[in-house]
Residue frames relative to the residue before (quaternion, step in Angstrom):
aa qw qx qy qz dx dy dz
X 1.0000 0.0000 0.0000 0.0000 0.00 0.00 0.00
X 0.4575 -0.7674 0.4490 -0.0111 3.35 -1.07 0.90
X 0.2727 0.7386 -0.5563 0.2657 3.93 0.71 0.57
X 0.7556 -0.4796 0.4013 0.1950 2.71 -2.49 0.11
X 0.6271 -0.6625 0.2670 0.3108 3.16 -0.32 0.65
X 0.1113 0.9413 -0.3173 -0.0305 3.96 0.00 0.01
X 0.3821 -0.8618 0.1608 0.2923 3.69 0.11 0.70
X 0.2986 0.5237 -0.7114 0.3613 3.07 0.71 1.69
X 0.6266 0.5611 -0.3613 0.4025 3.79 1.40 -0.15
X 0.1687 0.8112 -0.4957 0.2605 3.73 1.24 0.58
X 0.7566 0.5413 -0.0894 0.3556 3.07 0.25 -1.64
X 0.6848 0.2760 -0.2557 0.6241 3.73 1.22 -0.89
X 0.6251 0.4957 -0.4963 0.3424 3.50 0.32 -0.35
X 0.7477 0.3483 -0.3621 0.4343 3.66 0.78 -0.67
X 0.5071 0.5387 -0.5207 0.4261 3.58 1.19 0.23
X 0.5929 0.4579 -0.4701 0.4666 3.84 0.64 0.00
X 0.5934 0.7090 -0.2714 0.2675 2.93 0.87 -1.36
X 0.7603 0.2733 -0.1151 0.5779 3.37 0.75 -1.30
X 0.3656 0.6133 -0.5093 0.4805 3.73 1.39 0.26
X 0.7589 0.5383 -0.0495 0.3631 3.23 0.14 -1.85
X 0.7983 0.3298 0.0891 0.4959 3.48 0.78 -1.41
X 0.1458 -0.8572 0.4813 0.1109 3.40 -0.89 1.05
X 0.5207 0.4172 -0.2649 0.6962 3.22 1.84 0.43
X 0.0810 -0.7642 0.6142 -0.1797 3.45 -0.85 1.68
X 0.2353 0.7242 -0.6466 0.0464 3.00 -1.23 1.17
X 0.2847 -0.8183 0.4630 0.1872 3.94 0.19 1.19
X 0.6198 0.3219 -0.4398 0.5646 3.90 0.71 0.00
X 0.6356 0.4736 -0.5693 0.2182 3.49 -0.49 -0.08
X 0.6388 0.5447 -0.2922 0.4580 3.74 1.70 -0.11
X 0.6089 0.4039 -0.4968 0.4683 3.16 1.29 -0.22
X 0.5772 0.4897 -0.4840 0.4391 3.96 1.09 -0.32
X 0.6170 0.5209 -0.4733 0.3521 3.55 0.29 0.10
X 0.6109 0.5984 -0.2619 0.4473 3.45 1.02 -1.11
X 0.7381 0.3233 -0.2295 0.5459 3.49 1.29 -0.88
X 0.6776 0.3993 -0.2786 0.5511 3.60 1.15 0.23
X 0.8664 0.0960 0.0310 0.4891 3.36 0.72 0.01
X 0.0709 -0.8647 0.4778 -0.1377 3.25 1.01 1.11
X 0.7109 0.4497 -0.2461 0.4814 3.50 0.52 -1.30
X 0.6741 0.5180 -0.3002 0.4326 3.89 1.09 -0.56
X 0.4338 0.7537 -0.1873 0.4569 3.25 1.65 -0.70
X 0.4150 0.7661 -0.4864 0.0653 3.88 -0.77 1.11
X 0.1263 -0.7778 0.5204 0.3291 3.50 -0.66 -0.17
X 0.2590 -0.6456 0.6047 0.3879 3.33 -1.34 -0.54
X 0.1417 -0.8364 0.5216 0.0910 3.18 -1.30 0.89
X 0.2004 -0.7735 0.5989 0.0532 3.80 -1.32 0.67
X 0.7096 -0.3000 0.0865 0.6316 3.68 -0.48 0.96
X 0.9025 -0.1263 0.0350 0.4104 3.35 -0.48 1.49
X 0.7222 0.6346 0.0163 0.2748 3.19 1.31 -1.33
X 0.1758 -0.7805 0.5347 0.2720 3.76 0.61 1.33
X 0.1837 -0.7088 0.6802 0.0351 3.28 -1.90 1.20
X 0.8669 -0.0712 0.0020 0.4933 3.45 0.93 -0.45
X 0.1842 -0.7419 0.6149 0.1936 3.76 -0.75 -0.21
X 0.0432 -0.6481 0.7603 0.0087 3.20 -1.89 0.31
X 0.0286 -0.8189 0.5704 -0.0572 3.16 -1.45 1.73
X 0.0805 0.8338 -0.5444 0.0443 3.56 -0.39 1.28
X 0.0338 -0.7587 0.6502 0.0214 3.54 -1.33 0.04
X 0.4662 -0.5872 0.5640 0.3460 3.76 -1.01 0.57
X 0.2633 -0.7713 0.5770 -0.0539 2.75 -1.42 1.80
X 0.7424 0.1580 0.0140 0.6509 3.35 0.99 -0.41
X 0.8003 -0.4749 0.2599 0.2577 3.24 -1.12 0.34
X 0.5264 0.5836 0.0445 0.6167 3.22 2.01 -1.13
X 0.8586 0.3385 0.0487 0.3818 2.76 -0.22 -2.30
X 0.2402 -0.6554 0.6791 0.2273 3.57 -1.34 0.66
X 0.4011 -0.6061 0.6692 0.1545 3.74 -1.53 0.19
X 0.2562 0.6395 -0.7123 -0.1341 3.68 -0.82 0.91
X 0.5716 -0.6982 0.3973 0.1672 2.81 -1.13 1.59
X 0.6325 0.0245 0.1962 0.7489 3.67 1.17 -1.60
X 0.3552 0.5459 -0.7554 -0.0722 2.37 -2.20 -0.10
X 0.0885 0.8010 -0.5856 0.0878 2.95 -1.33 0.98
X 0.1622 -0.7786 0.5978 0.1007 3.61 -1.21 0.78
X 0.7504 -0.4678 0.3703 0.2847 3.39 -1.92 1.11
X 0.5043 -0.5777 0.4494 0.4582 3.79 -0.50 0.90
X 0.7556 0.4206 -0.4002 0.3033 3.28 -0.12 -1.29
X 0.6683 0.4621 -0.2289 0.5361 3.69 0.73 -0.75
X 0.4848 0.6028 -0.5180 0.3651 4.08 0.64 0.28
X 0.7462 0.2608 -0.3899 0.4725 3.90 -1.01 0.08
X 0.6641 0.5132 -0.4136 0.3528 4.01 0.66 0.44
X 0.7882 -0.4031 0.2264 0.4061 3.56 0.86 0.86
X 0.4329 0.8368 -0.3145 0.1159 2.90 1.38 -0.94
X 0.6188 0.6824 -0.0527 0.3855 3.00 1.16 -1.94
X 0.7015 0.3246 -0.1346 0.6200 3.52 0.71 -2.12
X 0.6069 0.4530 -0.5129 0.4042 4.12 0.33 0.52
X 0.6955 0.5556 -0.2157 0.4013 2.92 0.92 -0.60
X 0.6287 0.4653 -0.2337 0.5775 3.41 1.31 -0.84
X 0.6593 0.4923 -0.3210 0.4689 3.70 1.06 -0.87
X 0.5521 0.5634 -0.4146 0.4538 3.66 1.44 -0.58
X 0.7846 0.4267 -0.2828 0.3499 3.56 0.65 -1.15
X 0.5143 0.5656 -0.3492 0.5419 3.56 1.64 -0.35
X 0.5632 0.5103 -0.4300 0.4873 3.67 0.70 -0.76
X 0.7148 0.5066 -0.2093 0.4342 3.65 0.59 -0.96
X 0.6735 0.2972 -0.3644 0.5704 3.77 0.74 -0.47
X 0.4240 0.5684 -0.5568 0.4326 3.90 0.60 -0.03
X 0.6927 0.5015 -0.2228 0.4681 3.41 0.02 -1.71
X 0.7848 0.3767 -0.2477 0.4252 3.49 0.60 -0.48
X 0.4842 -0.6608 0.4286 0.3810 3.75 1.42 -0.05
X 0.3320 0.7583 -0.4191 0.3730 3.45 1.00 1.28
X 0.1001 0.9464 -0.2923 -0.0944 3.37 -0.25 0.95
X 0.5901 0.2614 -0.3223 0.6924 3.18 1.39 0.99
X 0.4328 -0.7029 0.5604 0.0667 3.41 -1.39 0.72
X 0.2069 0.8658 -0.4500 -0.0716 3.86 0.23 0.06
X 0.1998 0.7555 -0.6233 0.0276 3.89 -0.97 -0.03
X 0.6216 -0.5740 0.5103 0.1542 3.50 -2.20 0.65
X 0.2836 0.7520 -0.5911 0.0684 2.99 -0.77 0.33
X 0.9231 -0.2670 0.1966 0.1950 3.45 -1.48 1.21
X 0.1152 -0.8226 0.4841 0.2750 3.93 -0.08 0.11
X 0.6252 0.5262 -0.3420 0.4640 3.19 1.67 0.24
X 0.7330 0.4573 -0.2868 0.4139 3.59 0.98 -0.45
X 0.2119 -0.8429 0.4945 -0.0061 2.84 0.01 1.48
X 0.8749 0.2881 -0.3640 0.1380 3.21 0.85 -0.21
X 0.0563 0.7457 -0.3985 0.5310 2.83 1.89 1.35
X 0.7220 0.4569 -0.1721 0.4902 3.04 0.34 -1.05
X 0.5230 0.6504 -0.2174 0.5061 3.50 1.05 -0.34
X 0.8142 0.3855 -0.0548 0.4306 2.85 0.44 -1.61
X 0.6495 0.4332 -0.2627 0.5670 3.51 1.65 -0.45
X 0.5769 0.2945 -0.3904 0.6543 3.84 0.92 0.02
X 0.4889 0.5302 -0.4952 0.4844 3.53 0.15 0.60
X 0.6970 0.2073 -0.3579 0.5858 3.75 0.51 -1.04
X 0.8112 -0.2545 0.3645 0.3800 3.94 -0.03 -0.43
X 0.4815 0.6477 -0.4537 0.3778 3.72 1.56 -0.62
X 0.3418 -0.6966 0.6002 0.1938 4.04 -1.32 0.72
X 0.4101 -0.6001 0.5666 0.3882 3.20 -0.93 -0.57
X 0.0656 -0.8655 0.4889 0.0871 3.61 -0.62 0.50
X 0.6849 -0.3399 0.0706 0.6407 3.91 1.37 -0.64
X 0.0246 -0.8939 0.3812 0.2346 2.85 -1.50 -0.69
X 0.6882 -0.6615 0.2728 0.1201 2.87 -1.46 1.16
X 0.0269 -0.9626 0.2190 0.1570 3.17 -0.21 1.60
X 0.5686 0.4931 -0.3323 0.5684 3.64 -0.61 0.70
X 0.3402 0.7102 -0.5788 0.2115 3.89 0.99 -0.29
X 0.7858 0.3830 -0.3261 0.3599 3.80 -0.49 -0.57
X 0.4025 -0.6612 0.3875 0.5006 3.56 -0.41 -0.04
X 0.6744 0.2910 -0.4387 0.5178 3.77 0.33 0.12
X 0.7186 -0.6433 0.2246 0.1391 3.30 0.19 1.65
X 0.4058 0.7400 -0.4424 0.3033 3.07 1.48 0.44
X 0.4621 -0.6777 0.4920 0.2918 3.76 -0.66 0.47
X 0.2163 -0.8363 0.4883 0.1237 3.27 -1.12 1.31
X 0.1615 -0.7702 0.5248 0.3244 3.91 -0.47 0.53
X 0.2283 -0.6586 0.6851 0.2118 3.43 -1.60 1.10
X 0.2880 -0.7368 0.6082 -0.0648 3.24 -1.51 1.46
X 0.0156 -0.7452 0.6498 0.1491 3.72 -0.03 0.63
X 0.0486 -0.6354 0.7464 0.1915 3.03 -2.05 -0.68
X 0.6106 -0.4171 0.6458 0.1900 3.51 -1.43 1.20
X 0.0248 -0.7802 0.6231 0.0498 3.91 -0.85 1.04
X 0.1318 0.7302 -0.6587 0.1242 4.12 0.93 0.75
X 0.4501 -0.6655 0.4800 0.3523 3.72 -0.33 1.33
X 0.6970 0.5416 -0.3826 0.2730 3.97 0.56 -0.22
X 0.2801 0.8204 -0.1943 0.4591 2.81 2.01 -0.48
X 0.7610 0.4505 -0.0542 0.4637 3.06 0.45 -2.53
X 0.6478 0.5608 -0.2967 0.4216 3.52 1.20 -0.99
X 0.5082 0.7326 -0.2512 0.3767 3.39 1.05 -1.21
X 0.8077 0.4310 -0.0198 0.4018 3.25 0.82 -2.13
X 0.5791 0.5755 -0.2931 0.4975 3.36 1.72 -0.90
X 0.6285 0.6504 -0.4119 0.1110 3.38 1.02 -1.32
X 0.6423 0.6456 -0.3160 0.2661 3.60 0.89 -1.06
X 0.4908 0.6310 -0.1573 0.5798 2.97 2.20 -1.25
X 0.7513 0.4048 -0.3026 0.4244 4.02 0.67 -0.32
X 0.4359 -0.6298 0.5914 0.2523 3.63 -1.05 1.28
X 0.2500 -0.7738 0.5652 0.1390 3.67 -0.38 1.39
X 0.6730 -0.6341 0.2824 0.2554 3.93 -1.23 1.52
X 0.7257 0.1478 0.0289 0.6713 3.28 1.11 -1.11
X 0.4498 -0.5159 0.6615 0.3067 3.05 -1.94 0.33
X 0.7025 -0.4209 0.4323 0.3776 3.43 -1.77 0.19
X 0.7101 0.3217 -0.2724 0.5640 3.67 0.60 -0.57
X 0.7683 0.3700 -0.3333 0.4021 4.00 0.45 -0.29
X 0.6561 0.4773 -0.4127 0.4140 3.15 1.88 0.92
X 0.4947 0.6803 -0.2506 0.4792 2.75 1.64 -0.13
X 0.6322 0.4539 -0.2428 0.5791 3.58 1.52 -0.97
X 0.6156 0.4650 -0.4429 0.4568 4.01 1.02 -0.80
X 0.8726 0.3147 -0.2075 0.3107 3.87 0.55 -1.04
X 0.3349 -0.8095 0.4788 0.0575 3.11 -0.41 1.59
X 0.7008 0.4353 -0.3934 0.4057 3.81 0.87 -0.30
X 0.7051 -0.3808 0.3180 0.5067 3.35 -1.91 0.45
X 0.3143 -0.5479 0.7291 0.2634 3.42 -1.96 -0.11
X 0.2378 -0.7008 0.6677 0.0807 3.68 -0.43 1.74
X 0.0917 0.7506 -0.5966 -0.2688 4.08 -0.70 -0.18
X 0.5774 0.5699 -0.2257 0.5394 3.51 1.30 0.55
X 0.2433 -0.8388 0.4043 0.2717 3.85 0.10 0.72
């Protein structure tokens, strides 16, 4: 489950945080929460924060996800691309048309996971982290159809191929 973040959820978020992350800084989340609340999620499992995701509008256009990150044990289950699709759902609604964030020239599989939803590669920035590692900045183009596109694999589809075929009784025109 997916919700807003809230500060009895302090405490797990910087336990991913410093899971996930080798640069730590535990107040810059409570200034987000008070600056960006609406940008602000976690993900949750019996009761149990698993991950978070923090964006905010960076530019006039452009949303900002700042972080996001999810508990090792609980990574290769979607967990992540809900979470990013939650904050993209959210700059749409807001008249955002591109989506941008950093990430690592070594973590590739981040990187993965963000050309997966649709994110490009665009440059990078060298020396970003403080141990001097170079950060790539990846955008993506948010045209909500786009977003739809990327979600689809992620959606339990209504019918099967044969229990649509038995529900729809009219002709198939492919010509108007």
């Amino acid at each position: 489950m997916i919700r807003h973040f809230a500060p009895e959820d302090f405490q797990e978020i910087l336990e991913i945080e410093r899971e996930a992350f080798s640069e730590h800084n535990s107040l810059v989340y409570i200034n987000f929460y008070e600056m960006v609340g609406d940008g602000f999620f976690v993900a949750e499992e019996n009761g149990k924060v698993v991950g978070y995701v923090v964006g905010y509008r960076s530019a006039e256009n452009e949303g900002h996800i700042f972080s996001v990150g999810v508990k090792e044990e609980y990574r290769g289950r979607g967990i992540g691309t809900e979470l990013i699709h939650t904050i993209c759902d959210i700059f749409v609604a807001n008249g955002l048309k591109y989506a941008r964030l950093e990430v690592r020239s070594s973590n590739t599989e981040a990187q993965k996971l963000y050309r997966s939803i649709g994110f490009v590669p665009c440059w990078t920035e060298k020396e970003y982290y403080s141990n001097g590692e170079d950060g790539m900045v990846m955008k993506m183009h948010l045209h909500p159809y786009r977003l739809l596109i990327s979600k689809q694999k992620y959606l339990e589809p209504v019918f099967s191929d044969n229990e649509f075929l038995t529900t729809f009784k009219g002709p198939i025109s492919y010509y108007p």
